[in-house]
PQR file of N, CA, C, O and H, with PARSE charges and radii, in Angstrom:
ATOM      1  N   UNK A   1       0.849  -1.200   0.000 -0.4000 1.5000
ATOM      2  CA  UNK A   1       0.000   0.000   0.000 -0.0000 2.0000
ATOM      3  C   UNK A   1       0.885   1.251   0.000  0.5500 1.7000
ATOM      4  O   UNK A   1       1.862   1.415   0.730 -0.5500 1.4000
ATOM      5  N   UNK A   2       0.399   2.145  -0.947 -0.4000 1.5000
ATOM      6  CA  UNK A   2       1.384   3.454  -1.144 -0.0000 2.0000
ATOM      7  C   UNK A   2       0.683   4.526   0.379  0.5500 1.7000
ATOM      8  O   UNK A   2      -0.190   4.431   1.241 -0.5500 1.4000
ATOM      9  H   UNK A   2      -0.395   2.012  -1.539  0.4000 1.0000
ATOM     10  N   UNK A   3       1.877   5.603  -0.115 -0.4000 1.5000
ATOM     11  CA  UNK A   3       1.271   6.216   1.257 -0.0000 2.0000
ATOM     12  C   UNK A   3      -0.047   7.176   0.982  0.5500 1.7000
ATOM     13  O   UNK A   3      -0.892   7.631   1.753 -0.5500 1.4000
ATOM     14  H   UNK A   3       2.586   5.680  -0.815  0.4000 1.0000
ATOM     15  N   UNK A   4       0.164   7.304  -0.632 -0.4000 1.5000
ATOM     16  CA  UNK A   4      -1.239   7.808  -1.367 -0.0000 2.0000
ATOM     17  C   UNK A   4      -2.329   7.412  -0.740  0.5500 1.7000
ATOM     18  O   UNK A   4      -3.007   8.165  -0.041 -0.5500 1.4000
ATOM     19  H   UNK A   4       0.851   6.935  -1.258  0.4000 1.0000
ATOM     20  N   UNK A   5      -2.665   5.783  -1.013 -0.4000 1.5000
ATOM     21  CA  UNK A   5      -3.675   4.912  -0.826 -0.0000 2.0000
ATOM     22  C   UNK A   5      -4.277   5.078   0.638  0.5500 1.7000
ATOM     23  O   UNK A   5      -5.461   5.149   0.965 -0.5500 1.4000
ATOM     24  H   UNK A   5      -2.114   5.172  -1.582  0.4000 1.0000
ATOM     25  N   UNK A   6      -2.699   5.134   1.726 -0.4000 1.5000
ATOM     26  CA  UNK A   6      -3.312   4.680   3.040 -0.0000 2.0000
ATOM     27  C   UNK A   6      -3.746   6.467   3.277  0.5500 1.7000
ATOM     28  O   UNK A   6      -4.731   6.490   4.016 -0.5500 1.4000
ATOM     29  H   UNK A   6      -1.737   5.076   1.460  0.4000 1.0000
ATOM     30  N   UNK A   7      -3.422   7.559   2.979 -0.4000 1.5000
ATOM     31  CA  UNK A   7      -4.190   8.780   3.106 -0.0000 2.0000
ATOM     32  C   UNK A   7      -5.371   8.958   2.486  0.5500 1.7000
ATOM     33  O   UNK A   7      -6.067   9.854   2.965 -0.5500 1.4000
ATOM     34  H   UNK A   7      -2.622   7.540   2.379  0.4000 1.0000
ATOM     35  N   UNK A   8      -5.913   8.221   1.328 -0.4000 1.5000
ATOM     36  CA  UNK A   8      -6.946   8.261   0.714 -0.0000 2.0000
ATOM     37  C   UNK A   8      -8.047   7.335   1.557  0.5500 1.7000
ATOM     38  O   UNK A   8      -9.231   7.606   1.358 -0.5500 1.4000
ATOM     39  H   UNK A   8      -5.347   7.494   0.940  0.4000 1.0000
ATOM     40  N   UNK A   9      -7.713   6.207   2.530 -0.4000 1.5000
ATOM     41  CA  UNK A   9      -8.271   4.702   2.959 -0.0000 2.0000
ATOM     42  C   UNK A   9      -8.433   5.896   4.475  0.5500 1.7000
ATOM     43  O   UNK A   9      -9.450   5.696   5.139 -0.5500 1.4000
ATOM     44  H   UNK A   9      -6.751   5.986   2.692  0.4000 1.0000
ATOM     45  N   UNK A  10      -7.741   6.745   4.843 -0.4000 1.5000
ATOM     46  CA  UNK A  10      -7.728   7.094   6.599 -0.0000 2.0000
ATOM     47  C   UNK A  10      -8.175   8.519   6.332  0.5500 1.7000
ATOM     48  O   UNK A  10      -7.662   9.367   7.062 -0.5500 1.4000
ATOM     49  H   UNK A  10      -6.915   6.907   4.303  0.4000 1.0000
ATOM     50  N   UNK A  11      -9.298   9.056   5.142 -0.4000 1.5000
ATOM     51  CA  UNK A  11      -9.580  10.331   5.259 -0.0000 2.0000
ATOM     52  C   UNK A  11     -10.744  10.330   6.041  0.5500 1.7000
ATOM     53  O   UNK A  11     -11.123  11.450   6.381 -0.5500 1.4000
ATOM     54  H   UNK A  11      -9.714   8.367   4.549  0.4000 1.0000
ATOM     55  N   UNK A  12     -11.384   9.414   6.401 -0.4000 1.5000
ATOM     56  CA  UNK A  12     -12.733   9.640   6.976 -0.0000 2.0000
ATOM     57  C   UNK A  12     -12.012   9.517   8.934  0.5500 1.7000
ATOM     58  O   UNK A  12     -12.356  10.349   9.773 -0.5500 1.4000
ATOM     59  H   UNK A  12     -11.076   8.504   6.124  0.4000 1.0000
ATOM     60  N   UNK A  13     -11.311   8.671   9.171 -0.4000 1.5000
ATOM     61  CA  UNK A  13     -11.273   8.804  10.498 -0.0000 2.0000
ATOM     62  C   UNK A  13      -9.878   9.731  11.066  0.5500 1.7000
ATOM     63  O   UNK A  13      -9.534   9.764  12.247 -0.5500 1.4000
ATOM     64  H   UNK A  13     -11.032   7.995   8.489  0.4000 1.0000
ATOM     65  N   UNK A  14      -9.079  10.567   9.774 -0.4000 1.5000
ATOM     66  CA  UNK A  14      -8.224  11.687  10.253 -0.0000 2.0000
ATOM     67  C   UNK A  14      -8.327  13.046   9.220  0.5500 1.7000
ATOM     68  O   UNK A  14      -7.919  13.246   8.077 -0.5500 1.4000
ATOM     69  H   UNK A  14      -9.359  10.540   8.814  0.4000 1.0000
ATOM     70  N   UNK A  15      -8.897  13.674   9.966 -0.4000 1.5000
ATOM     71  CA  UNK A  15      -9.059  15.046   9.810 -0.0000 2.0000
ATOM     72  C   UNK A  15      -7.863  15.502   9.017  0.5500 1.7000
ATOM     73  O   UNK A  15      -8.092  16.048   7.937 -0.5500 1.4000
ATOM     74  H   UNK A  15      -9.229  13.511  10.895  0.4000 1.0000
ATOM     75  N   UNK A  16      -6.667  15.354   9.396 -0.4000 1.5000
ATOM     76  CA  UNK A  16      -5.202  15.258   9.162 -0.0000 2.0000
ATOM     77  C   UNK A  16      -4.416  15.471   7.399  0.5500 1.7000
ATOM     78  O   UNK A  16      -3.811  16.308   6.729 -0.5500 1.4000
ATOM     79  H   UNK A  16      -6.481  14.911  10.273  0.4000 1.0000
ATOM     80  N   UNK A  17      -4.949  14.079   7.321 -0.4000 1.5000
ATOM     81  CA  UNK A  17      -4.766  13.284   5.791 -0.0000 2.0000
ATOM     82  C   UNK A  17      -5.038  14.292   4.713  0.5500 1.7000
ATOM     83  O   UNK A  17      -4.873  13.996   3.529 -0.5500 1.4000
ATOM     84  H   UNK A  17      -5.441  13.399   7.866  0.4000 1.0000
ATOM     85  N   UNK A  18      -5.498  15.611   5.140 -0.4000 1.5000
ATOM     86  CA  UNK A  18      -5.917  16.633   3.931 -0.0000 2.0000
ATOM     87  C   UNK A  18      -4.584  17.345   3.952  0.5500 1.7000
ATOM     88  O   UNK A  18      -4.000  17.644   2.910 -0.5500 1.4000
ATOM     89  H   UNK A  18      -5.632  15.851   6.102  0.4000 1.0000
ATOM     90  N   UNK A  19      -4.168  17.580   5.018 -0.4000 1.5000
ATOM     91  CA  UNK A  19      -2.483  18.331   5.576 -0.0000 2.0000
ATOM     92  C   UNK A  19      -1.554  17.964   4.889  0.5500 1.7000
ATOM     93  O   UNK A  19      -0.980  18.741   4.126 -0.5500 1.4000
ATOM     94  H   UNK A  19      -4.642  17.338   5.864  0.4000 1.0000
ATOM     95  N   UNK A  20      -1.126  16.353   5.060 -0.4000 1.5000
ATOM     96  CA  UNK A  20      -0.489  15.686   4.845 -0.0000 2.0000
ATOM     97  C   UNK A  20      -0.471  15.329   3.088  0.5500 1.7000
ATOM     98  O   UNK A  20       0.448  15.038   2.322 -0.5500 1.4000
ATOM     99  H   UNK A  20      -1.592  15.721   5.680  0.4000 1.0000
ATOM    100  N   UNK A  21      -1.847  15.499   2.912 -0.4000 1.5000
ATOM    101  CA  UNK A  21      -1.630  15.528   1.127 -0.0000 2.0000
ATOM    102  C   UNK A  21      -1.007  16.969   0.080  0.5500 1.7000
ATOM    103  O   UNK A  21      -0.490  17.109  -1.028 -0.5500 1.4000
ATOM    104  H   UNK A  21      -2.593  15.736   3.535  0.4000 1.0000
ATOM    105  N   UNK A  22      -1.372  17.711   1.057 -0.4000 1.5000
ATOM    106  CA  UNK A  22      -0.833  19.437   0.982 -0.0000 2.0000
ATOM    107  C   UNK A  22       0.548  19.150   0.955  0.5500 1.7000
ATOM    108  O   UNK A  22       1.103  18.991  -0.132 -0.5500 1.4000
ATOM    109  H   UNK A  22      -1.792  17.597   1.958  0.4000 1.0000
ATOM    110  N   UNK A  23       1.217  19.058   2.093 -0.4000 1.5000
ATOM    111  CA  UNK A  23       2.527  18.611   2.384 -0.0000 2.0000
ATOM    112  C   UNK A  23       3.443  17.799   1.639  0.5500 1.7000
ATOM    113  O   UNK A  23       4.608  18.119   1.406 -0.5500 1.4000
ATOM    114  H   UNK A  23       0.766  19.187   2.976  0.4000 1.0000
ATOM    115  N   UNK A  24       2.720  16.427   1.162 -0.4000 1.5000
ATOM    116  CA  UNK A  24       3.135  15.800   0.189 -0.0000 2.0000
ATOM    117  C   UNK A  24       3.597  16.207  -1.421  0.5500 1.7000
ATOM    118  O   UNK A  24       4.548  15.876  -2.128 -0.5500 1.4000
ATOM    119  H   UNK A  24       1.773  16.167   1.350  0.4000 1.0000
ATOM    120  N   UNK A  25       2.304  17.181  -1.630 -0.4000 1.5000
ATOM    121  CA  UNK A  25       2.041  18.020  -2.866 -0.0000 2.0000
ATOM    122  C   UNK A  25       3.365  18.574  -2.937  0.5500 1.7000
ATOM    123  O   UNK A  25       4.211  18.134  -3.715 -0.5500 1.4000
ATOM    124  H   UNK A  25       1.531  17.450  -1.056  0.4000 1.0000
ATOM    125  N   UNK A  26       3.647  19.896  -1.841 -0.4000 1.5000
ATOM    126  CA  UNK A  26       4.665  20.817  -1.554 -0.0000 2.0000
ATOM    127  C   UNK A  26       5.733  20.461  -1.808  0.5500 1.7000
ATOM    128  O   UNK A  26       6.378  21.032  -2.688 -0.5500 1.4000
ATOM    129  H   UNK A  26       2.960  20.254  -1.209  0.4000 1.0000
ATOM    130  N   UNK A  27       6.311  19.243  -0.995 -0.4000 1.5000
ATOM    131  CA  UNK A  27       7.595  18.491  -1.482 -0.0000 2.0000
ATOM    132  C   UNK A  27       7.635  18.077  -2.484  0.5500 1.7000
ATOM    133  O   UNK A  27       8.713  18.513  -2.888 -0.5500 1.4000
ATOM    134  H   UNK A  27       5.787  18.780  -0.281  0.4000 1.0000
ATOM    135  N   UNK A  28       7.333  17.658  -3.050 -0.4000 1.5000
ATOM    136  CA  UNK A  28       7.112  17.039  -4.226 -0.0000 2.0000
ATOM    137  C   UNK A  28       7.669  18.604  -5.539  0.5500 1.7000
ATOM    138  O   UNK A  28       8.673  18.816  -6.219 -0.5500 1.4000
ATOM    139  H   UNK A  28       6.458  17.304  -2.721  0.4000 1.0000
ATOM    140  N   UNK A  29       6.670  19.164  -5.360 -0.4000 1.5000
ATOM    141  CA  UNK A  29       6.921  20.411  -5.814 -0.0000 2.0000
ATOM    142  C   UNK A  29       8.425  20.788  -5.843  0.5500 1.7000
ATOM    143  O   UNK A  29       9.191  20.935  -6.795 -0.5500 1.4000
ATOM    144  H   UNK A  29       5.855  18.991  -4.807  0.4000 1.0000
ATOM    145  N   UNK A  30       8.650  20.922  -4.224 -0.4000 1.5000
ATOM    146  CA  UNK A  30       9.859  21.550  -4.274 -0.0000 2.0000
ATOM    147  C   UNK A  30      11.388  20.498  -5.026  0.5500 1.7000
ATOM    148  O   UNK A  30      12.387  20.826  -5.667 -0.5500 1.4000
ATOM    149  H   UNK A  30       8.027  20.802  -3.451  0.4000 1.0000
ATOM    150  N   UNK A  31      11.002  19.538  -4.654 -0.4000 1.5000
ATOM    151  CA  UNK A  31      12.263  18.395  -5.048 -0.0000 2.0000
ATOM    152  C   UNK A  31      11.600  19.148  -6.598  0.5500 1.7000
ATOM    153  O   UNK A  31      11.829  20.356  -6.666 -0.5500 1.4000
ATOM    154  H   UNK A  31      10.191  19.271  -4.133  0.4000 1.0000
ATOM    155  N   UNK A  32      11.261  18.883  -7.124 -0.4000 1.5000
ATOM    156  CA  UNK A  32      11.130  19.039  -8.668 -0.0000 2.0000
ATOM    157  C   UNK A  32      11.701  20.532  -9.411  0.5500 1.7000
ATOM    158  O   UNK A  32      12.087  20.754 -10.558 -0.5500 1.4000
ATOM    159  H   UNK A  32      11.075  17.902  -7.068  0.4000 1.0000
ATOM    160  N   UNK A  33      11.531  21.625  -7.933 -0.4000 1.5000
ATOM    161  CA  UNK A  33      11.806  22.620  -8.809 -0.0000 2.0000
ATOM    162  C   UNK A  33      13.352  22.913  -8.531  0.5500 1.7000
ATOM    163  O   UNK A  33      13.983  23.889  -8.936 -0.5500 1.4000
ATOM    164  H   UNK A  33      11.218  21.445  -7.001  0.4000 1.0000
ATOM    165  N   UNK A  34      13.857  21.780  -7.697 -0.4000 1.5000
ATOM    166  CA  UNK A  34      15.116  21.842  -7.326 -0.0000 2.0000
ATOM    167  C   UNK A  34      16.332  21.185  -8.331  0.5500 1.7000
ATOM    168  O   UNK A  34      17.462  21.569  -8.635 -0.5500 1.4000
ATOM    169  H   UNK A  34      13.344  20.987  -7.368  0.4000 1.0000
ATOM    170  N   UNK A  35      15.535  20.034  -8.674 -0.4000 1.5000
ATOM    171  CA  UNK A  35      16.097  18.664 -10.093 -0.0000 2.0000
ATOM    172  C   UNK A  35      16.024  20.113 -10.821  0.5500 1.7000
ATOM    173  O   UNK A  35      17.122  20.662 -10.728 -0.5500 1.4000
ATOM    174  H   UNK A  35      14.618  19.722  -8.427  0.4000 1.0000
ATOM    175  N   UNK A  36      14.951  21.006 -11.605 -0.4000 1.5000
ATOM    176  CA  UNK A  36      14.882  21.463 -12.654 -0.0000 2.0000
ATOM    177  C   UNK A  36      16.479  22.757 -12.435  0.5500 1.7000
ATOM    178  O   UNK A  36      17.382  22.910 -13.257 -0.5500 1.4000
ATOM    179  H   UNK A  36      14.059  20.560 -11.681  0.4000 1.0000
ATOM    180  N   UNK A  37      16.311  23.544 -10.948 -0.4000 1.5000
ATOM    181  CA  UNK A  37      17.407  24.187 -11.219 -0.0000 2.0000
ATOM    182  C   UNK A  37      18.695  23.860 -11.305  0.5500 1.7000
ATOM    183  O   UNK A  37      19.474  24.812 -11.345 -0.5500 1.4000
ATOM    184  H   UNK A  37      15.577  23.420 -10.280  0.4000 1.0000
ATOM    185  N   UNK A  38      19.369  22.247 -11.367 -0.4000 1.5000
ATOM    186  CA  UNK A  38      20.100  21.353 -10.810 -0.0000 2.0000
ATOM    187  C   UNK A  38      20.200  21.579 -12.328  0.5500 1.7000
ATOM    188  O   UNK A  38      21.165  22.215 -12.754 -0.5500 1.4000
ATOM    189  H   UNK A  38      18.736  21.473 -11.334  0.4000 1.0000
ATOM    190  N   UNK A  39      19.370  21.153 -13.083 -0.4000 1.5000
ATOM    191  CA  UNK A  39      20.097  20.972 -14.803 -0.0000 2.0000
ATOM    192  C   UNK A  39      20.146  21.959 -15.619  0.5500 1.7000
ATOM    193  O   UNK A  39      20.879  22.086 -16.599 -0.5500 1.4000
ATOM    194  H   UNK A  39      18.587  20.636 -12.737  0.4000 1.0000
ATOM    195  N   UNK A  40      19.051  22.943 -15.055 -0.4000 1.5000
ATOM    196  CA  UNK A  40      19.369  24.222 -15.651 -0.0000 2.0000
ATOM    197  C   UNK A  40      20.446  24.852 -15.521  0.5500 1.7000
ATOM    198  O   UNK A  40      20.490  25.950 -16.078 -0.5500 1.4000
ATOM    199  H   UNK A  40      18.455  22.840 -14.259  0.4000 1.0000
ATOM    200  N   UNK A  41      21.792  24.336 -14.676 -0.4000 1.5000
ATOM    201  CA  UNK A  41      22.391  25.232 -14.063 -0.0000 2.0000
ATOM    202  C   UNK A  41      24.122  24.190 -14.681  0.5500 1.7000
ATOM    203  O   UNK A  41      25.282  24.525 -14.922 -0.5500 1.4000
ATOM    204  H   UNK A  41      21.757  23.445 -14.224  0.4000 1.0000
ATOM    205  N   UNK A  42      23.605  23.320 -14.694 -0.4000 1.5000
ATOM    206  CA  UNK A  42      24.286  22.508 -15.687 -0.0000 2.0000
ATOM    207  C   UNK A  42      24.850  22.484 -17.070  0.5500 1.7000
ATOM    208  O   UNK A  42      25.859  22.079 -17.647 -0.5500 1.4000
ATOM    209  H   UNK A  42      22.662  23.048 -14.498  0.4000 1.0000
ATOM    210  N   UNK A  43      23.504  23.228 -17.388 -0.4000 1.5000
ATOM    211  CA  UNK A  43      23.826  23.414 -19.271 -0.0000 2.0000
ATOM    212  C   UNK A  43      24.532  24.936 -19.400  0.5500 1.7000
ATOM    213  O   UNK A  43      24.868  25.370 -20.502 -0.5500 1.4000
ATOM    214  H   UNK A  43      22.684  23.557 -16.919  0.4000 1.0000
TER
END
C-alpha cells in the first residue's frame, strides 16, 4: 500500500490526511523545482 492509498483509505477517520496531502504536494513540488534548477544550471 502506497502512502497515497493509506491517506486516501484514513480520510474519513483523520481530519489530518488533507495536511499531509498538501505537504506531500509541496515536497514534491519543491524536489522538482530543485532537479529542474540542478540541470538548468548545468547546461
Amino acid at each position: 500500500m502506497t502512502v497515497l492509498d493509506d491517506i486516501i483509505s484514513d480520510d474519513s477517520d483523520r481530519p489530518a490526511s488533507f495536511l499531509q496531502t498538501v505537504y506531500a504536494i509541496g515536497f514534491s513540488l519543491l524536489i522538482g523545482r530543485m532537479i529542474n534548477i540542478h540541470i538548468f544550471s548545468l547546461q
